[in-house]
C-alpha positions, -999 to 999 in steps of 0.1 A, spaced: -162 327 -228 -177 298 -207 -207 291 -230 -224 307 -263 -265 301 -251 -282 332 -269 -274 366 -280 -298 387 -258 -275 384 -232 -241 392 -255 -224 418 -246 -212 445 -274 -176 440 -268 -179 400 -264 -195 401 -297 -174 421 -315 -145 397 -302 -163 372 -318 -167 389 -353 -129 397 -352 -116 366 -342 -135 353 -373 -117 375 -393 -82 358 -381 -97 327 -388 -113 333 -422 -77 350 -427 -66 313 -425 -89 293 -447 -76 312 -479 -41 295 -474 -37 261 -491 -33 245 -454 -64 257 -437 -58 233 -406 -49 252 -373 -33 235 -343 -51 252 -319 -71 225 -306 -53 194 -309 -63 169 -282 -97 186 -278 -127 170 -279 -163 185 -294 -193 166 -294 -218 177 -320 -252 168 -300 -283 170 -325 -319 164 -315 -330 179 -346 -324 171 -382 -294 196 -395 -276 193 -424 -254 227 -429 -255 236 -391 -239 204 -387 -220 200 -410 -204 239 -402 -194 233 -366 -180 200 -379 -155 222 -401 -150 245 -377 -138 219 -355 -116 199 -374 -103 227 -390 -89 237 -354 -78 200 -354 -103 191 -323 -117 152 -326 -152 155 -333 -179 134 -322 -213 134 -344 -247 120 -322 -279 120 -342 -305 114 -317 -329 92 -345 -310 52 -340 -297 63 -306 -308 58 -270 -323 90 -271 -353 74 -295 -354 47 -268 -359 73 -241 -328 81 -229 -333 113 -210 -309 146 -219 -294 143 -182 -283 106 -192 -269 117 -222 -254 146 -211 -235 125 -187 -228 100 -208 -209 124 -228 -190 137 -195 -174 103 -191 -163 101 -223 -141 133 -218 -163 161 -241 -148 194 -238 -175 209 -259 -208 204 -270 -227 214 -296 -263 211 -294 -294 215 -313 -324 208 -296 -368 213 -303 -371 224 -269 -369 263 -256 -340 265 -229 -326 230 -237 -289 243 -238 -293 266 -206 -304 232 -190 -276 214 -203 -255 247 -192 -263 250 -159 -276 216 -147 -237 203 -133 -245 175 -152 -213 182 -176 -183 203 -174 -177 207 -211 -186 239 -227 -220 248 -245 -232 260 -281 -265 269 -290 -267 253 -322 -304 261 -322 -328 255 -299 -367 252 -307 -381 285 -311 -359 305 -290 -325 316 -303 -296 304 -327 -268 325 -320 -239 313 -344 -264 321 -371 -271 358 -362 -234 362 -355 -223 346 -392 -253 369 -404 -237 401 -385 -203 392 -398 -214 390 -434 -235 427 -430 -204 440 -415 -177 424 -441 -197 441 -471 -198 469 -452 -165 477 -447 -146 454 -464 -107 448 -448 -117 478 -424 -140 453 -406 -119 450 -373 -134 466 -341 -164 479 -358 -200 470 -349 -231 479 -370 -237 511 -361 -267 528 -381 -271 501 -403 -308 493 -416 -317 456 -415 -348 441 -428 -357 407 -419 -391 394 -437 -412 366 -434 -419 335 -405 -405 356 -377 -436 336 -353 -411 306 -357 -376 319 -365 -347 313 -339 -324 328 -367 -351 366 -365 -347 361 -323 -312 360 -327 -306 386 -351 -328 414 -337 -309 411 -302 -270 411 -318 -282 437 -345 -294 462 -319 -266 454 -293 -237 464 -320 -261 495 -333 -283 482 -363 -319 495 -367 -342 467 -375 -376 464 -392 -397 432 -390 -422 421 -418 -445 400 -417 -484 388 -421 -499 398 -389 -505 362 -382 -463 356 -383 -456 380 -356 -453 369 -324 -482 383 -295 -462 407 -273 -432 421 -292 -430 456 -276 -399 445 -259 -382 442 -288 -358 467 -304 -378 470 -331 -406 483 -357 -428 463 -371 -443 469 -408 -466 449 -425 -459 457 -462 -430 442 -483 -432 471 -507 -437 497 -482 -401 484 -461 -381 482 -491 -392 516 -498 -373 525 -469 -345 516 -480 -330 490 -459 -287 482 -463 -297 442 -458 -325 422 -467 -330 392 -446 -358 366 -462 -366 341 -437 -377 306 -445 -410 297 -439 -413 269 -419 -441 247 -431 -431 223 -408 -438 239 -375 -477 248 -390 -500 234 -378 -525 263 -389 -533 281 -414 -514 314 -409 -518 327 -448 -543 320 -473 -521 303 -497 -483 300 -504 -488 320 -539 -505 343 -517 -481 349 -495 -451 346 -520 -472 375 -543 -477 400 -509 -441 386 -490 -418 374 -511 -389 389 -534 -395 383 -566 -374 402 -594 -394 436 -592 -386 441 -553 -350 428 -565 -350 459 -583 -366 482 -561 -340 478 -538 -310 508 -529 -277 500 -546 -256 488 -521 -285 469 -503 -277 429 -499 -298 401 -496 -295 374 -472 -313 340 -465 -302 320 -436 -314 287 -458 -325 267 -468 -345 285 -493 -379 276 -503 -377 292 -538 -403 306 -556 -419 312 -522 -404 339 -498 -373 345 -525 -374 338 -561 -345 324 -581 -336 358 -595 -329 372 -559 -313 338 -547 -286 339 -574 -280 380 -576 -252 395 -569 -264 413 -541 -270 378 -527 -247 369 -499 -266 330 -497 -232 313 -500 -210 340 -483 -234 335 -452 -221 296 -454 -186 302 -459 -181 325 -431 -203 304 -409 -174 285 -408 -152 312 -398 -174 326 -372 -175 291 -353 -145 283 -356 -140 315 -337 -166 308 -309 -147 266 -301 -116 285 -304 -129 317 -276 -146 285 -260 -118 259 -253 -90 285 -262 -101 313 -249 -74 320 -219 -44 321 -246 -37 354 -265 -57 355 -298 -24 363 -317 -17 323 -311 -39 318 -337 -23 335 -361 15 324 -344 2 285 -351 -11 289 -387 26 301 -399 
């Protein structure tokens, strides 16, 4: 794997890869030395245009925990805020001997640029980029699905036949773009809810049915319940009357909580805005995977550095260098 830019373009079997090699590595993290070898002398460069705190401070983990040397930029009190282009930057960061970077940028397409401009060697990450696609999310998403799914029989599998529901600000969700292409590439069925005014113009392309009532999807009896955050932030407009509004017609409160299958799970790719799209009740329910979703995050990047910058060795090193 040269670079990790989206998951449209994933392949099943590259995925899956991915998935299992995250299960060797959250293999490791439950042994009271969780540092691997595997990428001593390594250097990874977490490049972030955008405020992140968990993202961040994930693929920072994941890193060290590989035993890479990590670099952290924040573009706010750099030269980027003095107008350093990304091309001057990028370079910059090619003479000082990155190997990978990490990068989380407002602008659509800004890691494909950084990708395929020449102006740097190392390898890429998505870490997300504006409105378009975060890919590590969707794959720490799938891992979870697929780990409460089947448990230790995980290996190999994809997601084949599972129902996914993923509610709420889909208009400005990377984490719904990401998911919707790796759920229907390993085999999930996928309903999107939303106010009509949080679904994007033209989604007939997508591998997907849309349903405008909460109540009326869980109904249908979905295996996973994604809640996405709404993202105040990128409004400009007002797309819903009010947020009790939209928290009383989209969110899940307790009653949905309990209208749901047994078995069914709920996910959130935080932060949560509670009491809005997911109340407290749902947040901290067992069928909750909110914290499971962070702890394999780490997992599944650690996987993607290590297919990234490792990638050529035999993944059985991995497990050879943690004994």
């Amino acid at each position: 794997m040269r670079n990790l830019l989206d998951t449209k373009t994933l392949a099943r079997a590259e995925a899956i890869r991915i998935l299992d090699v995250a299960e060797d590595m959250r293999d490791t993290q439950s042994r009271e030395v969780k540092k691997l070898p595997t990428l001593r002398g390594k250097t990874v460069v977490n490049l972030f245009f955008e405020d992140s705190t968990r993202t961040r401070i994930s693929f920072e983990a994941a890193a060290k925990r590989l035993s890479a040397d990590v670099i952290n930029f924040s573009a706010k009190g750099s030269s980027v805020s003095k107008g350093e282009s990304l091309q001057d930057t990028a370079q910059t960061l090619q003479a000082m001997g990155a190997d990978a970077v990490v990068i989380r940028h407002g602008a659509s397409g800004a890691p494909q640029t950084l990708a395929s401009s020449g102006w740097i060697t190392a390898g890429v990450v998505n870490a997300g980029d504006g409105t378009h696609e975060h890919p590590t999310q969707a794959l720490l998403d799938a891992f979870t699905m697929r780990k409460r799914r089947f448990g230790d029989d995980s290996r190999g599998r994809g997601l084949d036949g599972l129902a996914v529901t993923i509610v709420g600000d889909v208009l400005h969700s990377r984490v719904a773009r990401s998911n919707v292409w790796l759920l229907h590439t390993l085999g999930a069925d996928v309903t999107l809810v939303a106010p009509p005014t949080l679904v994007p113009q033209d989604v007939s392309a997508w591998p997907v049915r849309i349903v405008y009532d909460l109540d009326e999807a869980i109904a249908g009896g979905p295996d996973a319940l994604m809640m996405l955050r709404i993202q105040l932030e990128r409004m400009n407009a007002a797309y819903f009357p009010t947020e009790r509004e939209y928290s009383r017609r989209w969110g899940l409160d307790a009653a949905r909580l309990a209208a749901l299958p047994d078995g069914s799970i709920v996910m959130h790719p935080g932060p949560m805005n509670r009491g809005l799209e997911i109340s407290a009740d749902a947040a901290d329910s067992p069928r909750s995977t909110v914290l499971e979703q962070v702890a394999n995050g780490v997992s599944v990047r650690m996987a993607v550095l290590y297919l990234l910058l490792a990638g050529e060795r035999d993944t059985n090193d991995t497990e050879e260098g943690a004994r």
